[in-house]
C-alpha positions as CSV (number, residue, x, y, z in Angstrom):
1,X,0.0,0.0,0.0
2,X,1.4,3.7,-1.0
3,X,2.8,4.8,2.2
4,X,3.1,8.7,1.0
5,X,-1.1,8.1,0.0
6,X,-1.5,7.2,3.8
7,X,0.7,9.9,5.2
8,X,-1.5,12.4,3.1
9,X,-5.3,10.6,4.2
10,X,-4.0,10.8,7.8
11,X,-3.5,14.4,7.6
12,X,-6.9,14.8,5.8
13,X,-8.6,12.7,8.5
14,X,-7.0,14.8,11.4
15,X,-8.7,17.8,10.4
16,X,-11.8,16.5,10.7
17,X,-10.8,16.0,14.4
18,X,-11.4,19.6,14.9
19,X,-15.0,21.3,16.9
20,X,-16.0,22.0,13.5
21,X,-17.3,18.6,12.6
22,X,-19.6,16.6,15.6
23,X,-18.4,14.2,18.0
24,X,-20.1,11.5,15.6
25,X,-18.3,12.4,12.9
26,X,-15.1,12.8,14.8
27,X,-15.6,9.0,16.3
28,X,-16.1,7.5,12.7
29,X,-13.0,9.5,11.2
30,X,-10.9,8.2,14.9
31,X,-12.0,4.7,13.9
32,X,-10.8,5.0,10.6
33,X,-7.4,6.3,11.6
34,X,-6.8,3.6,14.5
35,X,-8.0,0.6,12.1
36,X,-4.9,-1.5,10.8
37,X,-6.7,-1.4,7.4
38,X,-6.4,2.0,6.0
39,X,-8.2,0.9,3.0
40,X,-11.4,2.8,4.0
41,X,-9.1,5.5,5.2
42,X,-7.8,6.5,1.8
43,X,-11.1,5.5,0.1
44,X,-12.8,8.3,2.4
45,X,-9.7,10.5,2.1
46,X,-8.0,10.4,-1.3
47,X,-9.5,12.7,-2.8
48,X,-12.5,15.6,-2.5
49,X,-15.9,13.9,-3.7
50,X,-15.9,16.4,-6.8
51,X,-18.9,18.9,-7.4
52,X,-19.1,17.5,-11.1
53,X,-21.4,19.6,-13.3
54,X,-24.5,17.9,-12.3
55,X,-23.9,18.1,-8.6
56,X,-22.7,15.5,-6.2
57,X,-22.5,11.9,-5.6
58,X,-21.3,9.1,-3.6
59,X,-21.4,6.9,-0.4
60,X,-22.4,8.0,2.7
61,X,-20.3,8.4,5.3
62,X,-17.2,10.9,7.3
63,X,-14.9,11.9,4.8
64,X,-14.0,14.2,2.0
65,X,-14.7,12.0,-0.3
66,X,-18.1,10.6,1.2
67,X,-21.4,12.3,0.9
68,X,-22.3,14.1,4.2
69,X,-23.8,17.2,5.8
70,X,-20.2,18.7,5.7
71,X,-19.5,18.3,2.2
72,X,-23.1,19.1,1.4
73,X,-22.8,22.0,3.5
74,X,-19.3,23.2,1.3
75,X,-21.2,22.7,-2.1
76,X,-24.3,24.5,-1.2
77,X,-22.3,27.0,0.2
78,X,-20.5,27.5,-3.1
79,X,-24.2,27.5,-5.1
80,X,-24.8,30.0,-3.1
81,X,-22.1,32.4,-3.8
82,X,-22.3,31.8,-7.1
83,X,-26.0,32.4,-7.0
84,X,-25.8,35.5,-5.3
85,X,-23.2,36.8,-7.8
86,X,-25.5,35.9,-11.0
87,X,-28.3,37.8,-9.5
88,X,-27.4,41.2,-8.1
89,X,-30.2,43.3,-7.0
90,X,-32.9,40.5,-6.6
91,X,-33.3,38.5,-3.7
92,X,-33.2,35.1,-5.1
93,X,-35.3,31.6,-4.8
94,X,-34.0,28.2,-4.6
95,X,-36.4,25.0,-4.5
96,X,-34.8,22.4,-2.3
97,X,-36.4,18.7,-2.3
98,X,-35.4,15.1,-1.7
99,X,-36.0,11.6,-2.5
100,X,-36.5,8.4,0.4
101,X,-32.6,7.7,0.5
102,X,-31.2,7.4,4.0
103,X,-30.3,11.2,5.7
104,X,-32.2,13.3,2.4
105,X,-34.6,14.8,4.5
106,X,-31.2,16.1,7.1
107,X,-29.4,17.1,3.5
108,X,-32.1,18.4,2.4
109,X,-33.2,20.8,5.0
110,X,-29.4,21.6,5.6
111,X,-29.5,22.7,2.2
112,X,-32.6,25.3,2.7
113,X,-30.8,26.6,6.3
114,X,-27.5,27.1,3.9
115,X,-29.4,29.1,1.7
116,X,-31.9,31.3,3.4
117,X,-28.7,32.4,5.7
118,X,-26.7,34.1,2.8
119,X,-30.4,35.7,1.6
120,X,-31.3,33.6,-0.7
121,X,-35.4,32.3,-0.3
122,X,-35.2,28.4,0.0
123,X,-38.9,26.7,-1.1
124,X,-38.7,23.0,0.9
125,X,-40.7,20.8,-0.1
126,X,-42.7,18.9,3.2
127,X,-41.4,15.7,2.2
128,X,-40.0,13.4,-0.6
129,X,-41.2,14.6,-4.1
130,X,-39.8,12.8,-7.7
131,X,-37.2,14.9,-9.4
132,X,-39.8,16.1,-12.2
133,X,-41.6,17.7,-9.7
134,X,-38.6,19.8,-8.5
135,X,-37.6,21.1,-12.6
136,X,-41.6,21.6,-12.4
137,X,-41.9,23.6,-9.4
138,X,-38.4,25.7,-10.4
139,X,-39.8,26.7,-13.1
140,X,-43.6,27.6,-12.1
141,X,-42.2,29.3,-9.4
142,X,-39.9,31.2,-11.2
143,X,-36.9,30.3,-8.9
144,X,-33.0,30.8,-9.7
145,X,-32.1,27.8,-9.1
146,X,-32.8,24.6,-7.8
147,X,-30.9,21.0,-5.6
148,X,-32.6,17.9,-5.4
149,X,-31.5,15.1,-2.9
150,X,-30.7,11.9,-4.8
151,X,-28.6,9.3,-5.9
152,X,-31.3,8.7,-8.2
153,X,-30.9,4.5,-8.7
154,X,-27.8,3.9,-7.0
155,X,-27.2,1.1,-4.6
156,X,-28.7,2.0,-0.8
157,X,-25.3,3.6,0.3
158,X,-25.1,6.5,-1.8
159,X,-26.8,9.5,-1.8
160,X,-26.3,12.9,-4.2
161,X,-26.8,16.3,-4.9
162,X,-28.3,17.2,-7.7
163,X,-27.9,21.6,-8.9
164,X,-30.7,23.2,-11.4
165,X,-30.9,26.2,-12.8
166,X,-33.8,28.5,-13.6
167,X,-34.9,26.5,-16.5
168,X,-36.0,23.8,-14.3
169,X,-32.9,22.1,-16.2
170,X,-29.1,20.5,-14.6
171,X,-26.6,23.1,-14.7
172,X,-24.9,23.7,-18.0
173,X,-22.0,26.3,-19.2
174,X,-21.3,28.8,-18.1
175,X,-23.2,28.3,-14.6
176,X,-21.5,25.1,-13.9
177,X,-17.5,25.5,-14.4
178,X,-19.0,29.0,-12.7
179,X,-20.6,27.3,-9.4
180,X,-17.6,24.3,-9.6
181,X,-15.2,27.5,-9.0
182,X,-17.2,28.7,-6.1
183,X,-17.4,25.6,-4.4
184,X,-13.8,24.8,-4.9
185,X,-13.2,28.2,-3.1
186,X,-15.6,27.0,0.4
187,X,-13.5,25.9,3.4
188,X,-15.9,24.7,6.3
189,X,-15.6,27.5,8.7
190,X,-17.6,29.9,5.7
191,X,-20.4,27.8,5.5
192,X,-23.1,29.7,7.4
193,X,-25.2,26.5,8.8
194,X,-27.7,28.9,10.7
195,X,-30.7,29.3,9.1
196,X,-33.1,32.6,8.6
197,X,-36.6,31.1,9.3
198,X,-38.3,33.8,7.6
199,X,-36.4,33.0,4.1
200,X,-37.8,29.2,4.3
201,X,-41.2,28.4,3.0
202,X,-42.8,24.6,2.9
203,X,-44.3,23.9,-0.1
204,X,-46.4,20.3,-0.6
205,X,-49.7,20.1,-2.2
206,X,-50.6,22.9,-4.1
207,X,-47.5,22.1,-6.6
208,X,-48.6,19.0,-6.5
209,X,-51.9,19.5,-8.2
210,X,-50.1,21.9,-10.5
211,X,-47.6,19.2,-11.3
212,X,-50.4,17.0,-11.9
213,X,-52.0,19.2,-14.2
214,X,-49.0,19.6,-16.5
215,X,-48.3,15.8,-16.9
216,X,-52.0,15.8,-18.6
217,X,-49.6,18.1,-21.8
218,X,-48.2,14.5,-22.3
219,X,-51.2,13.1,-23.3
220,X,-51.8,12.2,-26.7
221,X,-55.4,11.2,-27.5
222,X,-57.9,10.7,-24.4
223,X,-60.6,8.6,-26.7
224,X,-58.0,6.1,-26.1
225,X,-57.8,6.3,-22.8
226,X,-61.8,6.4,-22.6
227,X,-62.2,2.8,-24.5
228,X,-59.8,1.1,-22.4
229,X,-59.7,2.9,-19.2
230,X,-59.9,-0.6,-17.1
231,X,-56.4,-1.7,-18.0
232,X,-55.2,-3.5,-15.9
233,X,-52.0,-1.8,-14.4
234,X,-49.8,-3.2,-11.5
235,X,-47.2,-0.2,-10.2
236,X,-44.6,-0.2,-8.1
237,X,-42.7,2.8,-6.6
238,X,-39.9,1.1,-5.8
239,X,-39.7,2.4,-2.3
240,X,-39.6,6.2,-3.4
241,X,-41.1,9.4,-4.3
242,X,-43.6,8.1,-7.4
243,X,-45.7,6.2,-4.5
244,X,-48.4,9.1,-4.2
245,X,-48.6,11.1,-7.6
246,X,-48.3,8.5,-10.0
247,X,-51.6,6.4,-8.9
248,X,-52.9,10.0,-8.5
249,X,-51.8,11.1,-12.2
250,X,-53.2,7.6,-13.8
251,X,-56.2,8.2,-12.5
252,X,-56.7,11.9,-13.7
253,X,-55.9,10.6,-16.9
254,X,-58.8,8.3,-16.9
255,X,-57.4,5.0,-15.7
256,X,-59.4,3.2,-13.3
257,X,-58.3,0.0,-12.5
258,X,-54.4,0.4,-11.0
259,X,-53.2,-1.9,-8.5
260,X,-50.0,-1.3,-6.5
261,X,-47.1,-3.3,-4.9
262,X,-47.8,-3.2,-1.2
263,X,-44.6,-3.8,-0.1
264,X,-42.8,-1.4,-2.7
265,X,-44.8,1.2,-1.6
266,X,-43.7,2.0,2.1
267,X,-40.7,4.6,2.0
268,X,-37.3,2.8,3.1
269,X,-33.8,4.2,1.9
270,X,-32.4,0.8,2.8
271,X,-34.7,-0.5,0.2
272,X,-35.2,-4.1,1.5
273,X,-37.3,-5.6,-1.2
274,X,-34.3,-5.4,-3.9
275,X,-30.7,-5.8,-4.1
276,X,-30.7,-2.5,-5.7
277,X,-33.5,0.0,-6.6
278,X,-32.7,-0.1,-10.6
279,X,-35.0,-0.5,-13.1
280,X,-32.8,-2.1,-15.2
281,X,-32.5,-4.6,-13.3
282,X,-34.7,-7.5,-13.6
283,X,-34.6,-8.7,-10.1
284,X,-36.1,-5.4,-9.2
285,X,-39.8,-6.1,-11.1
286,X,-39.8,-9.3,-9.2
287,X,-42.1,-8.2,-7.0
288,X,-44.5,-6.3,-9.3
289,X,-44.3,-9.4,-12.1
290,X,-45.7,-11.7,-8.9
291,X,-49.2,-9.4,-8.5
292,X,-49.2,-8.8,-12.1
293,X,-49.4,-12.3,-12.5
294,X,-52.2,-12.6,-9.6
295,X,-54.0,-10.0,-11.0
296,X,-53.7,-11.0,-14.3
297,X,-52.5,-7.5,-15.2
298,X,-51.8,-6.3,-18.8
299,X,-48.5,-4.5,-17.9
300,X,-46.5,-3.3,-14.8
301,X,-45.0,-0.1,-14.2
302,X,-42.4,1.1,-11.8
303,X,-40.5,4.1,-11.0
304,X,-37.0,4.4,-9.3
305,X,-36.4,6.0,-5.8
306,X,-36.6,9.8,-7.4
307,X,-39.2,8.4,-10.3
308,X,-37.1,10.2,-12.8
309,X,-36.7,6.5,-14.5
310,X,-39.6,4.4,-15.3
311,X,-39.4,0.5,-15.7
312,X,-42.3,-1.6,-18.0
313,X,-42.6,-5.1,-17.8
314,X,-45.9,-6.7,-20.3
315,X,-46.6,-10.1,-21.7
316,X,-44.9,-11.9,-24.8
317,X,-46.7,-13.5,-27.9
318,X,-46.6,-17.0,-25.1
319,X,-48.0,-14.9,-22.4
320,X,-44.8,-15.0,-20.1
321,X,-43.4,-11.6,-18.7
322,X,-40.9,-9.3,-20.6
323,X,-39.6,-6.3,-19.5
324,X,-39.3,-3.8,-21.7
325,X,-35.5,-2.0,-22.3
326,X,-34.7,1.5,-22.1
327,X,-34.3,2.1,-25.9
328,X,-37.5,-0.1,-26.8
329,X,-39.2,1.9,-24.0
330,X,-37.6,4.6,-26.3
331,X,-38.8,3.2,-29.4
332,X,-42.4,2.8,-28.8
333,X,-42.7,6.2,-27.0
334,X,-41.3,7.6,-30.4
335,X,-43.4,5.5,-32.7
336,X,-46.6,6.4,-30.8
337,X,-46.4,10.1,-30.5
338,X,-45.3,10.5,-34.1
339,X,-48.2,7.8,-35.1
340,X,-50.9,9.6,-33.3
341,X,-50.2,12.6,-33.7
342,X,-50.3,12.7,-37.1
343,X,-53.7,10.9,-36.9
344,X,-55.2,13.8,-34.9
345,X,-53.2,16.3,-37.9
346,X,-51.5,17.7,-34.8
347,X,-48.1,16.8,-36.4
348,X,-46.4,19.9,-37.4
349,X,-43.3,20.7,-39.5
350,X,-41.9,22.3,-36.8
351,X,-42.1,19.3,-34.5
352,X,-38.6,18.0,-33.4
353,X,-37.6,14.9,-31.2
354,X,-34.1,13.8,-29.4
355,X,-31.7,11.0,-28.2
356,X,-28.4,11.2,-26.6
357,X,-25.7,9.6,-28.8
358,X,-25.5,6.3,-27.1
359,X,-29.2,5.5,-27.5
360,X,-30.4,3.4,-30.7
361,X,-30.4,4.5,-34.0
362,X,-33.7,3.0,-34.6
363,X,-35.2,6.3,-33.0
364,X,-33.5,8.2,-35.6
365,X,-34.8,5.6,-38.5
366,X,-38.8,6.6,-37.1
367,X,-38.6,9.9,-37.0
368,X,-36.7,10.6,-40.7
369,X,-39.1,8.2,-42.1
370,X,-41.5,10.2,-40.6
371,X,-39.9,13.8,-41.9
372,X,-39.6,14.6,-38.0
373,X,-36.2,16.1,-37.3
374,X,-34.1,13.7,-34.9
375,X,-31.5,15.6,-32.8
376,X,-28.6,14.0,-31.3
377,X,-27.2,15.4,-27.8
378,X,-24.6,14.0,-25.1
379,X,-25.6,11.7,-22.6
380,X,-27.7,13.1,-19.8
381,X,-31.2,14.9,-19.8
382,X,-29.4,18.1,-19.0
383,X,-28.5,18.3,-22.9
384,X,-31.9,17.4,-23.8
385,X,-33.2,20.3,-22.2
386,X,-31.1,22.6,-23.9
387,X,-32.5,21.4,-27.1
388,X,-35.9,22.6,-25.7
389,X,-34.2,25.5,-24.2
390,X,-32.8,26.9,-28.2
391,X,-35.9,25.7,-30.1
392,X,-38.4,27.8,-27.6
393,X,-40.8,29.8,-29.4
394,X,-39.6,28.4,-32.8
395,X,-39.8,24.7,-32.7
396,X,-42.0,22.1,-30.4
397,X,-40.5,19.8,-28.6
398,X,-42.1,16.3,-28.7
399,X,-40.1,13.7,-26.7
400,X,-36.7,12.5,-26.0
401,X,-35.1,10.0,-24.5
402,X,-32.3,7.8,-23.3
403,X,-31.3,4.4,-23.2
404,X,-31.1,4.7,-19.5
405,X,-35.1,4.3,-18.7
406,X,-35.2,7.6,-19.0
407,X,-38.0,9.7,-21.0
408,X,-39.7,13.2,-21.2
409,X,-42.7,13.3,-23.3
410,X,-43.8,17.2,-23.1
411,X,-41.7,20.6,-22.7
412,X,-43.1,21.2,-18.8
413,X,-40.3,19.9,-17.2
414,X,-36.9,19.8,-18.0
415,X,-35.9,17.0,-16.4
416,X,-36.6,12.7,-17.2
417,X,-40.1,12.5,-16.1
418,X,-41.5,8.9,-15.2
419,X,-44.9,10.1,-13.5
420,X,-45.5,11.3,-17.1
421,X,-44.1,9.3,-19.1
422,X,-45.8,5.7,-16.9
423,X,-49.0,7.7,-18.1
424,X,-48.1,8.0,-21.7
425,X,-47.0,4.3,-21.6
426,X,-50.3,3.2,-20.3
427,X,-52.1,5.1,-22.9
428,X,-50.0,3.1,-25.5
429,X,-50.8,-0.1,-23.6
430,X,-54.4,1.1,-24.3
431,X,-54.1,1.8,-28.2
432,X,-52.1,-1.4,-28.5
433,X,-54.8,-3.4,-26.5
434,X,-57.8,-1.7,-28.9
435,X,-56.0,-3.4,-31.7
436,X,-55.8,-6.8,-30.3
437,X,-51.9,-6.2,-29.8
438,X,-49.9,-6.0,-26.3
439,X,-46.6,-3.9,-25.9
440,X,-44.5,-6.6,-26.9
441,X,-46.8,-7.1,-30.1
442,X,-47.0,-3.6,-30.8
443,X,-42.7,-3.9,-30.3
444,X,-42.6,-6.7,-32.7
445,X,-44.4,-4.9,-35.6
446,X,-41.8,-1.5,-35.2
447,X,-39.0,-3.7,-35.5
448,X,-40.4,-5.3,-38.9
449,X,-41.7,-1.5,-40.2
450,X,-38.3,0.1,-39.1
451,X,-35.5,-2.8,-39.0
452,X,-34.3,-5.5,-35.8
453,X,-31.4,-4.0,-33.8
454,X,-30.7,-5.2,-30.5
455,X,-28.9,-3.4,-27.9
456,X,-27.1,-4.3,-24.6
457,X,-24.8,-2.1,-22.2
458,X,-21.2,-3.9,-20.6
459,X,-20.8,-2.4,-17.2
460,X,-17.4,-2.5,-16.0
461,X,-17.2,-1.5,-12.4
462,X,-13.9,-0.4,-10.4
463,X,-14.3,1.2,-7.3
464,X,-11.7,3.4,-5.3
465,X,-8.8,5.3,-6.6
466,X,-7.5,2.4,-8.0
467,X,-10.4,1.3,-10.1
468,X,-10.5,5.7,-11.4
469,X,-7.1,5.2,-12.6
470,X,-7.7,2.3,-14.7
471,X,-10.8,3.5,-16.3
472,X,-8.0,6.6,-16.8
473,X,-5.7,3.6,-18.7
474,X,-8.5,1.9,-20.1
475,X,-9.7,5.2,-22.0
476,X,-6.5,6.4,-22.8
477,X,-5.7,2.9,-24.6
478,X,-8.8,2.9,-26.3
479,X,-7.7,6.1,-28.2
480,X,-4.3,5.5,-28.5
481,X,-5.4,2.1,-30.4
482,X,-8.9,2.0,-31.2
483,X,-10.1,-1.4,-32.3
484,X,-9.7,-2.2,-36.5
485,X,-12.7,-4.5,-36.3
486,X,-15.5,-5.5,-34.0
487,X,-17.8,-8.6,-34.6
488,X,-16.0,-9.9,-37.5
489,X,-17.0,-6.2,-39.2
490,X,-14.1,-4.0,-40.0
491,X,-14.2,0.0,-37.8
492,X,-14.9,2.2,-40.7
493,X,-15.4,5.3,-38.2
494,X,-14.8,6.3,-34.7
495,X,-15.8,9.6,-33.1
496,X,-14.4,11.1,-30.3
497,X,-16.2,13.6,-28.3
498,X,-13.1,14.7,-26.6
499,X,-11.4,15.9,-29.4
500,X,-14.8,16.8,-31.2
501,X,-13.3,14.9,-34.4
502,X,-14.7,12.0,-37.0
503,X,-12.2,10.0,-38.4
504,X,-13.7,7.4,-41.5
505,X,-11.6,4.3,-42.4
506,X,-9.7,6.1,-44.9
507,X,-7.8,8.4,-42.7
508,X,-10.1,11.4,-43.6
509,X,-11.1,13.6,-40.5
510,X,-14.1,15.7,-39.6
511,X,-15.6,18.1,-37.2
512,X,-18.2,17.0,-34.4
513,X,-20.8,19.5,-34.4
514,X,-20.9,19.5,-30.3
515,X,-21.8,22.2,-27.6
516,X,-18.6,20.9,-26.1
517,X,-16.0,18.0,-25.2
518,X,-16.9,14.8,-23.7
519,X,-15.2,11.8,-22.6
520,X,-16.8,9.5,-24.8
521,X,-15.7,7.1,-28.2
522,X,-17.6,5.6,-30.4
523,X,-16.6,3.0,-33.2
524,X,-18.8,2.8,-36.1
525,X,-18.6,-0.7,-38.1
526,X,-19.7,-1.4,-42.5
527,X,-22.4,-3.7,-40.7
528,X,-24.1,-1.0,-38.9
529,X,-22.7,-1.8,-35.6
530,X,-22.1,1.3,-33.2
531,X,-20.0,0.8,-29.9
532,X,-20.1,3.6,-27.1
533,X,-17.5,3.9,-24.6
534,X,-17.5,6.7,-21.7
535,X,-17.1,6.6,-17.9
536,X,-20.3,6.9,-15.5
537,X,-20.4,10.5,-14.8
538,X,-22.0,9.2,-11.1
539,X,-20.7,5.6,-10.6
540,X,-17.3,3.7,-10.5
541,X,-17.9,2.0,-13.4
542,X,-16.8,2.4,-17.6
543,X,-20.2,1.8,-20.0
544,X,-20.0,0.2,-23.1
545,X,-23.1,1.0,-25.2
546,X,-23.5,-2.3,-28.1
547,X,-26.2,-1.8,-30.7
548,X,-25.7,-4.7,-33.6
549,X,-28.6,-5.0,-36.6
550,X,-29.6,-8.1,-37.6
551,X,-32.8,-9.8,-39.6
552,X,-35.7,-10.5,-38.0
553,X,-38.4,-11.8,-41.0
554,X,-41.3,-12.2,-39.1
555,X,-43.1,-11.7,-35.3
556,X,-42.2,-14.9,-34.4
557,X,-38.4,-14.5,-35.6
558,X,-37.8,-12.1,-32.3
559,X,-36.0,-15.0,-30.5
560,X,-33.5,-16.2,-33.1
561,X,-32.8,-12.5,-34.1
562,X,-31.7,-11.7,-30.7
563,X,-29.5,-15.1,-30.4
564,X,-27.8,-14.1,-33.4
565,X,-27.3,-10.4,-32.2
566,X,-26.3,-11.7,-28.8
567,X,-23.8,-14.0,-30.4
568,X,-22.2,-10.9,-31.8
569,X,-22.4,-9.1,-28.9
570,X,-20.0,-11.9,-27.3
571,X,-17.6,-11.3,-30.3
572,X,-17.5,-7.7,-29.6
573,X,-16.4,-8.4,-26.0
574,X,-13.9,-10.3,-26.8
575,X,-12.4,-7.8,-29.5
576,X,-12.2,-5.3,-26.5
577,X,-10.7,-7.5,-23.9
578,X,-13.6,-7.5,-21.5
């Protein structure tokens, strides 16, 4: 073990010895120190837990590197400078809320103390709300800025900070290198922890309703709705904040028969009915695939802890459960809206759609078949809101997504919105189920109208310093000696977003037309294959994003289609050493 690392966690560690931090803190960093293992030492104490440009993330627990009021208390200190700075002359408004995780309410309401003592009007909400609800309320109540209290679908030990600004939308240039600066700057005796009781103001119901009201902008055609409205839907709310408004939103949109997971539905950050609160995780719709079964249920819905993410599981042609991926979820979100829209003749010109760069192309294939205009962004709903954001007043805005089970159907919220887009999906389920077809059917007949592509994602995990500096060597490999063929297909192009350059087979090199850099590759191959490479932004862990076409002749082809992709898939693996 690195001796000089050690020597430079102890000294971190000792100042967190100090009156500044309480005596539990103090005990936990003492324990730390006195154990023979210093691997949690230096894991706590390597490094600051960075303010990335979405906010904060990461395990709970004493440390610089570890998610707690302290840190918390440093970064909203630093929003708040930076705040105050970018509004001169106003008093400004912050909305503050939080999601079920372990200690969000304590964040959380150290967050709203932090700001109403430098001046700045803090709107709390009462208790957990989903992270829509927070772009929502930012933006109806015509606050500055906004932080959410999340990890969003992390395991139960972490817990995060999410910044907005007053588009209801994550922090972009210039605000974020801008409030990064500021926070950088915060040592813990500035942070005024005190708050001003008359610059806090509880908010709950009222933005509720008004919430509600603006998820009914998503819907595309209530006739549908009114010839189905007994659908049978099973929901589960994963333990989080989608356990109150989304049975509340289904049923102002006209669905009457919704059943929920009992024991999903109490609030628990330790989450004790999954391994891990993801909805891309099988094992997670366990649960909600038993009642649905019970119940004989057409589909079942969930939502992750901060029901930004939304999960759909619905029947195959032999009547077994299938839950549905993020880019089919994607898919049939995009093929419905465009479908039904230009049934009603609301389909305008004007209309335009997005995907991040890692999601399928087969988005891309609907809408130019469709003559909508298909925009490509980075990864992260931050950059499909500034899509929305430039096209205001010229172009509408009807849906985006990611592969990540993420979707916003309507230009209310800036934000992935699952309460919205759970009631969009269940008004699919009803058109589908009009016409004799389920979900999976109504998946099997895009794939034959658009072309079979199958996706997958290669998580990688390494955690601690050590596991940051290989995804460091990994990355830096990767473009030092990008692959010459993947799958038996030979690279004809690879992209690379941190460089903002294209280069084709044949040595010739173009511009990316990009906001700005990324840390992302992607290798293109003559059979249509696309790779994606880029570390998690929020986890200790390097994505690989596979998307392979294949042939899929008929409905009942699905099966074989996807053996073959996955075969290839395998293949790609290999090629990349994983």
């Amino acid at each position: 073990m690195d001796q000089e690392l050690i020597k430079k966690c102890e000294a971190e560690a000792q100042k967190w010895l100090s009156p500044a931090f309480d005596a539990e803190t103090q005990a936990e960093v003492k324990a730390m120190l006195e154990a023979e293992d210093k691997t949690a030492l230096i894991d706590a104490f390597y490094q600051n837990l960075e303010f990335g440009t979405g906010g904060l993330r990461g395990i709970m627990g004493a440390g610089t590197n570890r998610m707690n009021k302290y840190i918390v208390g440093m970064a909203t200190q630093g929003f708040a400078n930076y705040i105050n700075k970018a509004f001169p002359g106003i008093q400004p408004a912050v909305v503050v809320g939080h999601d079920c995780r372990n200690n969000g309410r304590m964040f959380a309401e150290t967050v709203a103390a932090i700001f109403s003592a430098n001046g700045i009007k803090a709107y709390l909400f009462e208790s957990l709300r989903p992270t829509p609800e927070i772009s929502f309320a930012i933006r109806q109540l015509g606050a500055q800025a906004g932080v959410n209290v999340t990890a969003s679908h992390n395991p139960r030990e972490y817990n995060g900070y999410k910044a907005y600004w007053a588009d209801g939308a994550q922090v972009l240039a210039p605000h974020d290198t801008g409030i990064i600066d500021e926070v950088n700057k915060v040592t813990i005796d500035q942070v005024k922890f005190e708050p001003n009781p008359d610059l806090i103001q509880i908010i709950g119901g009222e933005m509720d309703y008004d919430y509600m009201q603006a998820v009914h902008e998503a819907l595309v055609d209530q006739e549908v709705i009114n010839k189905q409205k007994d659908l049978n839907i099973v929901y589960s709310a994963m333990h989080g904040t989608g356990r109150v408004i989304v049975p509340l939103c289904l049923r102002s949109w006209g669905f009457q028969n919704i059943n929920v997971v009992p024991e999903q539905m109490v609030v628990d950050g330790d989450f004790p009915t999954v391994v891990s609160p993801n909805p891309e995780n099988a094992e997670a719709m366990t649960l909600g695939m038993k009642l649905g079964t019970k119940l004989n249920a057409d589909l079942v819905v969930a939502t992750d802890p901060d029901a930004d993410r939304l999960a759909i599981v619905c029947r195959d042609n032999k009547g077994e459960w299938v839950i549905i991926n993020g880019n089919q979820t994607a898919m049939m979100f995009s093929y419905y809206i465009i479908e039904n829209k230009k049934k009603l003749g609301q389909l305008q010109p004007t209309d335009f759609m997005v995907k991040t760069i890692v999601t399928t192309e087969a988005i891309a294939e609907i809408a130019k078949k469709n003559n909508v205009e298909i925009r490509d962004c980075y990864t992260g709903f931050k950059w499909i809101a500034r899509e929305i954001a430039i096209s205001e007043g010229k172009q509408k805005y009807i849906g985006g997504g990611e592969e990540s089970f993420g979707y916003l159907p309507y230009d209310k919220v800036r934000d992935k919105d699952a309460p919205a887009s759970i009631c969009l999906i269940c008004e699919i389920a009803a058109w589908a189920k009009e016409q004799g077809m389920t979900l999976y059917d109504l998946l099997m007949k895009i794939y034959l109208q658009y072309g079979f592509s199958y996706n997958t994602t290669i998580n990688v995990v390494k955690p601690g310093k050590s596991g940051a500096d290989e995804i460091k060597k990994m990355m830096e490999d990767f473009r030092a000696c990008p692959p010459k063929s993947l799958g038996g297909s030979p690279v004809v192009l690879v992209k690379d977003y941190k460089t903002l350059k294209a280069t084709a087979a044949d040595g010739t090199v173009s511009d990316l037309d990009m906001p700005t850099t990324s840390n992302v590759l992607q290798w293109f191959t003559a059979d249509g294959t696309k790779i994606s490479v880029r570390p998690s932004g929020t986890e200790p862990k390097i994505k690989f994003y596979t998307e392979v076409k294949g042939e899929m002749g008929c409905a009942n082809c699905y099966a074989s289609a996807v053996a073959e992709a996955e075969k290839k898939c395998a293949a790609i693996k290999a090629d990349l050493g994983l």
